[in-house]
C-alpha positions in Angstrom: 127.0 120.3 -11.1 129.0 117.2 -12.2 132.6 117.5 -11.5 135.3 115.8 -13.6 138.3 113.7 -12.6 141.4 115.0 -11.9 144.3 113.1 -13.8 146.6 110.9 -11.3 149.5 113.3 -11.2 147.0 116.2 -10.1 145.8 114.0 -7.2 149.4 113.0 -5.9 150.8 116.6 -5.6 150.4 118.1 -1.7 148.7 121.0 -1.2 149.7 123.7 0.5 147.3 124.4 3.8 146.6 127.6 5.4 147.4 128.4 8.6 144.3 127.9 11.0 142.9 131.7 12.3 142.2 131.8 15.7 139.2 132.9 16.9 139.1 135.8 19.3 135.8 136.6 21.3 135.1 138.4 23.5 132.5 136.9 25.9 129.1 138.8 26.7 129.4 138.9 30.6 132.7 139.2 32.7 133.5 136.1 34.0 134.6 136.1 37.9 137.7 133.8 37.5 140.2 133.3 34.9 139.3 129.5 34.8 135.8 131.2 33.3 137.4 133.0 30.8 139.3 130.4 28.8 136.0 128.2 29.2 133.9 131.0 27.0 137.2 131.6 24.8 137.5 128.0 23.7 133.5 127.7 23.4 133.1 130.8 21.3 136.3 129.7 19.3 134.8 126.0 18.7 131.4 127.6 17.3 133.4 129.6 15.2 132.8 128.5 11.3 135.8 126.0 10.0 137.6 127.9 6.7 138.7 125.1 4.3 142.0 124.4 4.0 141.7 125.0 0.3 140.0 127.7 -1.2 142.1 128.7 -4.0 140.8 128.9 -6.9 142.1 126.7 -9.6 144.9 127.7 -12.3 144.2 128.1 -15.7 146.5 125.7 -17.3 145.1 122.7 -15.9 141.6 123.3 -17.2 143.1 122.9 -20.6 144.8 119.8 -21.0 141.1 118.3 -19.8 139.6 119.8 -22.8 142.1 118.4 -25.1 142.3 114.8 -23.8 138.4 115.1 -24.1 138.4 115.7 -27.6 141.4 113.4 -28.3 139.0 110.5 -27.2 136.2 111.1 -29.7 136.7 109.8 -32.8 135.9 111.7 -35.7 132.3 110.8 -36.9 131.9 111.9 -40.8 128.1 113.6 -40.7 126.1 111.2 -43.2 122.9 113.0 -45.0 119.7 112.0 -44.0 118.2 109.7 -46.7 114.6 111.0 -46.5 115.9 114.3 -47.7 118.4 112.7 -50.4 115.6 111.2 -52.1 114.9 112.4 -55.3 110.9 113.6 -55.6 109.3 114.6 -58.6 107.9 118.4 -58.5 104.8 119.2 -59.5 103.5 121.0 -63.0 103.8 124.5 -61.3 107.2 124.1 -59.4 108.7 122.8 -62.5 108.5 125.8 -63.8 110.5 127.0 -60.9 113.3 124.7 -60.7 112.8 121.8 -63.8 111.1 118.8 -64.3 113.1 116.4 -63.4 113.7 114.4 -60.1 115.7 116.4 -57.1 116.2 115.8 -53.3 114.0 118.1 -51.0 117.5 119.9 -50.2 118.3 120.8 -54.0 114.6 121.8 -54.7 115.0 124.4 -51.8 118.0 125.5 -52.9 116.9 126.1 -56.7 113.7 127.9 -55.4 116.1 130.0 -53.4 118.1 130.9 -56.4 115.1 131.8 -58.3 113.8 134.2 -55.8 117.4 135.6 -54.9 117.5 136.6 -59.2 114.0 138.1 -59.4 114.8 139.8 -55.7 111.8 138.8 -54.2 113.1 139.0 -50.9 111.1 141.7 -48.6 113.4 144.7 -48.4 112.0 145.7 -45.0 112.1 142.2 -43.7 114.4 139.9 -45.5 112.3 136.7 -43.9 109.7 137.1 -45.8 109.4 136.7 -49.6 107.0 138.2 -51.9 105.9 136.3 -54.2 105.5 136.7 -58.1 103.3 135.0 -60.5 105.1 131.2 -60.9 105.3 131.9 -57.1 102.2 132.6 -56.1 100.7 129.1 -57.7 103.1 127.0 -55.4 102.4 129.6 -52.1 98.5 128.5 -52.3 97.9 132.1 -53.7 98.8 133.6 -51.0 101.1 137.3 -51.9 104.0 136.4 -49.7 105.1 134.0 -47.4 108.0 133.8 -44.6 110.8 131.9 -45.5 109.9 128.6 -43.0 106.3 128.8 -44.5 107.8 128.9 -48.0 109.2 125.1 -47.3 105.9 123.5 -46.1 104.4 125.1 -48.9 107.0 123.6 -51.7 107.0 120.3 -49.8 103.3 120.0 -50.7 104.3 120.6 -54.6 106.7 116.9 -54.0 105.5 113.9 -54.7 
């Protein structure tokens, strides 16, 4: 995982270290001599795992002046609309009847056909995905009595022209 930068004033302050734990062994055979027990003291306590000095977690607060400097360097980017789907197309003789004749964008001829099945509630009760579809429907579905709601737009997008 990619860690970010700290800010300069983070880096400069000291940090506070722990006090180093001694390691106390006890060695598997009694020595004869003392000079044999501080030898298997200090080479149990050298093989003894190093803690790091810091292991604090850190404090909230700093995490979120990072997120605000973050979004301070973007600049605002206005979303522009695709221009395939602002393109006006001219619907067919059977989805005229659905949402006019005249030329609309792909976005406002889903929209319309939504309205329309929205005020003749031909959304499926059980499953609101799904729509049911009526007579003017049924031409533009292929024939088919109902359709999900993803199908419904490949099926209209063949009625565009």
């Amino acid at each position: 995982m990619a860690t970010a930068k700290k800010p300069a004033a983070a880096a400069k302050k000291p940090v506070a270290k722990a006090a180093p734990k001694k390691a106390v062994a006890k060695p598997a055979a009694k020595p004869a001599t003392k000079t044999a027990t501080k030898t298997a003291t200090k080479t149990v306590a050298k093989a003894a795992p190093k803690v790091p000095a810091k292991t604090a977690a850190k404090p909230a607060a700093k995490a979120a002046p990072k997120k605000a400097s973050t979004a301070a360097k973007k600049p605002a980017v206005k979303r522009t609309p695709n221009a395939a789907f602002m393109k006006p197309l001219t619907p067919s003789a059977a989805l005229a009847e659905v949402v006019g004749a005249k030329p609309l964008p792909r976005t406002e001829v889903t929209k319309k056909v939504w309205e329309y099945i929205k005020k003749h509630k031909l959304q499926n009760a059980e499953n609101k995905r799904n729509i049911d579809a009526d007579d003017k429907l049924k031409v533009i579905f292929g024939g088919k009595k109902q359709v999900s709601m993803f199908e419904m737009t490949k099926l209209i997008s063949a009625h565009l022209a």
